[in-house]
N, C-alpha and C positions, 0 to 999 in steps of 0.2 A: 290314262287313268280314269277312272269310274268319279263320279260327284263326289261318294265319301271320303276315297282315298285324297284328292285335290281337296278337300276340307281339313282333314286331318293334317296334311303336309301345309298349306297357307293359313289356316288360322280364321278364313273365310268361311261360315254356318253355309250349310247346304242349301237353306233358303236366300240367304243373299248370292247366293253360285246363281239361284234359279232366279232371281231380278236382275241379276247382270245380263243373262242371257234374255229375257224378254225386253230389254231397255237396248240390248244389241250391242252393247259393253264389250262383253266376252263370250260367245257364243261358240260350244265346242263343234271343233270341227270333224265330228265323227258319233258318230250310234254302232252301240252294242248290234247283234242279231235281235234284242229282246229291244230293242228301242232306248237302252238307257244310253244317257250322257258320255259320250267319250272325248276325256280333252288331252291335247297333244301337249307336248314341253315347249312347242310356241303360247299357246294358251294361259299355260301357267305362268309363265313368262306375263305373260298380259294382266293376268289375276294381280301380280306383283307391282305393276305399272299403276294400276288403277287405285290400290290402296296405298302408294306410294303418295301419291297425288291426292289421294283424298286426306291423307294427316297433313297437309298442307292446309287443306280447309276448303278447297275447292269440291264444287257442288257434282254430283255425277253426269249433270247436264254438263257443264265444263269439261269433267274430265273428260268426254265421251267426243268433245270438239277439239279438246287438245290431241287429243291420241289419235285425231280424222281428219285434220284439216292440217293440211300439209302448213300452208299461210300463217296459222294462228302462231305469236309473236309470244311469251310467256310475259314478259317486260309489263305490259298495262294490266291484266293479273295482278303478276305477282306486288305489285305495287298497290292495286286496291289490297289486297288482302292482309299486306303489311298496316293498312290504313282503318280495317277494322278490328285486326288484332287487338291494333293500340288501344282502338276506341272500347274493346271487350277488356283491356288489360285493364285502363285507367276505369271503367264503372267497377267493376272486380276488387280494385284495391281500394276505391270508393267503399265499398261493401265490407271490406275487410277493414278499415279504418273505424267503422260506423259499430262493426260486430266488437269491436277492438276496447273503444268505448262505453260501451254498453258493458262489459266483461269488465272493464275497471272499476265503474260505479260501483260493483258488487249489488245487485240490486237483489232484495230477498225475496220478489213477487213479481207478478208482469205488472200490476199496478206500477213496478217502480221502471221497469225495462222500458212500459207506454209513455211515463214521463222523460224518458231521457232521448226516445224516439222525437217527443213531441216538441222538447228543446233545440234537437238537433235540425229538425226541420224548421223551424222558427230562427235558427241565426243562419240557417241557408238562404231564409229570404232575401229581394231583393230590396225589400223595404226597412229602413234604419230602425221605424218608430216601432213594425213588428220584431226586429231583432234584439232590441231596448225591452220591450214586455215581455218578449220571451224568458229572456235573463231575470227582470225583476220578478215576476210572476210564480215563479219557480217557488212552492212550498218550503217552510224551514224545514231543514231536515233533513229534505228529500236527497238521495243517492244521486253523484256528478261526479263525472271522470274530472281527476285536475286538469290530463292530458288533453282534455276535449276544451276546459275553457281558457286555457291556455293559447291552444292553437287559435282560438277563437279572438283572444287578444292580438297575439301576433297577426292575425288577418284581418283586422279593424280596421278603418280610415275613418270611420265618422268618430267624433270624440264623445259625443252625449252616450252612444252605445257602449265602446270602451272604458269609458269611465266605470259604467253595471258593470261591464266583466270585470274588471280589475277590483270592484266594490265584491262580486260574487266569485271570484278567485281566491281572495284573501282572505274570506270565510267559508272558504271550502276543506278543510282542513287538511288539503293532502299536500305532500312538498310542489306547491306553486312557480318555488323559486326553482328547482330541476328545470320543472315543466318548461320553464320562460329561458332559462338560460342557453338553451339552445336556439334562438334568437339571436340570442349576440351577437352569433358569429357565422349571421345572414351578411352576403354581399348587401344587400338591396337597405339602404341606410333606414327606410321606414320601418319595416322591420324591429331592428337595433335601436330603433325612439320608442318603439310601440313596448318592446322586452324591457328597456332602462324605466320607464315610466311606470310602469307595472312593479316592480322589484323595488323601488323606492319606495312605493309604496307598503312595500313587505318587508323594511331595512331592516324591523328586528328580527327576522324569521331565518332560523338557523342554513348558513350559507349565502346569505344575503351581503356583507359587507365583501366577501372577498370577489363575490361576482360583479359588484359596485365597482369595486376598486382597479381592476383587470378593464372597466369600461373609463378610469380615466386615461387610458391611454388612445380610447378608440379618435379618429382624425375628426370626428365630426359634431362641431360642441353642441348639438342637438340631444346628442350620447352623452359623451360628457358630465356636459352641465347638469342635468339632474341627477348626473351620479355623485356629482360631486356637491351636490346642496345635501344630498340623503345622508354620506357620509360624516360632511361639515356639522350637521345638527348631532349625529354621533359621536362629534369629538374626536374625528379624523384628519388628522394632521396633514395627511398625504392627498386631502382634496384642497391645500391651499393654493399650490400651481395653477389649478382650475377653476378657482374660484376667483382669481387676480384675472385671468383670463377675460370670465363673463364680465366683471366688469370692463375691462378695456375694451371689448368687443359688445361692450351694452347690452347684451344676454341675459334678461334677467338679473341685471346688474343689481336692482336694490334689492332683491332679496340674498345673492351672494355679497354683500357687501355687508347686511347684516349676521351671515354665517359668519361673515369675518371675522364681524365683530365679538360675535359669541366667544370665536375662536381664542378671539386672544384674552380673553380673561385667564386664559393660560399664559403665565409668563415665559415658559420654554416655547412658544408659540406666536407672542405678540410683537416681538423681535423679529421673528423671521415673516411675519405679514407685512409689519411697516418699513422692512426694507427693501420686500418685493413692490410695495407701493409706491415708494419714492424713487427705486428703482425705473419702474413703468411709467411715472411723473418728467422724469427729464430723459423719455427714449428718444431722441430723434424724428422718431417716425411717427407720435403720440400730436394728434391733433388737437384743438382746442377742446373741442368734443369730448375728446377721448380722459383731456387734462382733468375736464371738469368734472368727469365721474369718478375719475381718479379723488380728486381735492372730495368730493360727496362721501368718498366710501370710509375717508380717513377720520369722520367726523366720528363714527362707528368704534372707533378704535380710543381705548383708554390710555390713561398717560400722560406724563407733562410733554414728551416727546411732540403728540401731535400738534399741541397748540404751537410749539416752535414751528414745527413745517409748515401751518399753516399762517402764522403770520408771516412766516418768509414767503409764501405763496401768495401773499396780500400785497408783495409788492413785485409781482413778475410780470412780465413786458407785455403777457398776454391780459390786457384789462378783464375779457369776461372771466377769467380765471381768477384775476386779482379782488372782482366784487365777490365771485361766490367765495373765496379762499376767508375776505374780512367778514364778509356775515358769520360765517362759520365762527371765525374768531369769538364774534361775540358771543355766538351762542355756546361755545365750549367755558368760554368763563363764565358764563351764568347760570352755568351747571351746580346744583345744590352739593356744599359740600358731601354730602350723603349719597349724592350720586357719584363722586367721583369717587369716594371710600370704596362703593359697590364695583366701580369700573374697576378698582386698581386688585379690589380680590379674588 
């Protein structure tokens, strides 16, 4: 067959037919009377070989030593090329994550696409303090994917930084709480602290309580616990389990001890607190330690009820338990009638 017809049939331009054969690739083994190119159905065979190997990604130098070198092993090849693939996949989706972004912002001008470039390379840094300016600096107004400061949260570790995203998340006006809730149900526990802390922050923003609530069950009271304060100030009943916890487990215990407290200014509520607490008071397992934040958090809690348990607590065998239980004492009867009017409403 003639150059054109071997073009026509492989798909191969007559010019790359004609640098295969100067590079010595595929060289036909035959001429016309007129001097043209004649190649045999070995040839073409060969033509096949070489772009077979080239959609592979190997270089024609390469191919030219694989198809000649009897030795040559494919294995350390194909192994590099698997290794730059990846490295061309992951910059690619890099690229496609960045265009991704940018596309959400809706930006009306490049002015706004330059600022969201400029953001974006600003919390790539490797510096906190440039990733913190980058976030605050940020013009009112200005067009930001939620999806982009989101991720941004979820990839935090310094907390001065985090803190801005989760400040400039929550006034970004787009659903935050989506953005973040795909976090949750990261293995990797930081993560799942970095999305709970964020969404607390955002308790009133619609979808926010049931993706709170879905996290008191997560095993790690890092999660948890501040799901279960964001709810508790909502008047959510079902962070009381979690909130008896932190204190036992000293987590942030006074500030869940005064959710508790809030909590039971609900009567259908105050009941089932103080029995989880005196429950948790004579566990077995419940150290003095443990007693004593228990006897703290009960102070919190309205009712003639507490004062009983706690002067029964004034006389338990564990003495530091028995000082803090009788101070307490006092200080719950010296409580202005008008506060305990307010306690009991």
């Amino acid at each position: 067959m003639l150059i054109g017809e071997v073009a026509r049939h492989s798909g191969v331009s007559p010019r790359m037919l004609r640098h295969y054969d100067t590079l010595g690739l595929v060289r036909p083994t035959g001429r016309t009377v007129g001097g043209y190119r004649e190649y045999s159905t070995e040839d073409v065979r060969r033509i096949f070989h070489v772009e077979s190997l080239r959609s592979l990604g190997l270089s024609l130098k390469q191919i030219g030593r694989a198809l000649e070198d009897p030795a040559f092993t494919p294995s350390a090849l194909v192994g590099d090329l698997i290794r730059w693939t990846e490295d061309r996949l992951a910059r690619e989706q890099e690229l496609l994550e960045r265009l991704r972004a940018v596309d959400a912002s809706e930006p009306t001008g490049w002015q706004d696409v330059l600022r969201i470039v400029e953001l974006m390379q600003g919390l790539d840094s490797a510096s906190a303090a440039r990733r913190q300016q980058a976030v605050l600096a940020r013009p009112e107004g200005a067009p930001v994917s939620t999806e982009l400061l989101a991720g941004a949260v979820l990839a935090e570790s310094d907390p001065h930084v985090a803190g801005a995203l989760r400040w400039a998340l929550a006034r970004s006006g787009g659903d935050g709480v989506a953005a973040l809730a795909v976090g949750m149900d990261a293995e990797d526990v930081d993560i799942r602290r970095r999305a709970v802390l964020a969404i607390a922050e955002m308790a009133e923003a619609p979808g926010a309580t049931a993706v709170l609530a879905d996290a008191l069950g997560d095993p790690d009271m890092g999660v948890r616990g501040p799901a279960a304060l964001a709810l508790g100030r909502r008047g959510v009943a079902e962070a009381v389990p979690a909130l008896v916890d932190m204190v036992v487990e000293g987590s942030h215990d006074v500030e869940a001890a005064e959710v508790l407290g809030a909590l039971s200014r609900d009567p259908g509520c105050a009941d089932r607190i103080m029995t989880a607490l005196v429950g948790e008071l004579a566990a077995p397992t419940a150290d003095s330690a443990t007693r004593i934040r228990l006897t703290q958090a009960l102070v919190e809690l309205p009712g003639t009820t507490v004062r009983e348990v706690l002067r029964r607590l004034a006389r338990d065998e564990d003495r530091a338990v028995a000082l803090v239980a009788a101070a307490f004492v006092t200080v719950v009867d010296e409580r202005s009638p008008g506060d305990r009017a307010e306690n009991r409403s």
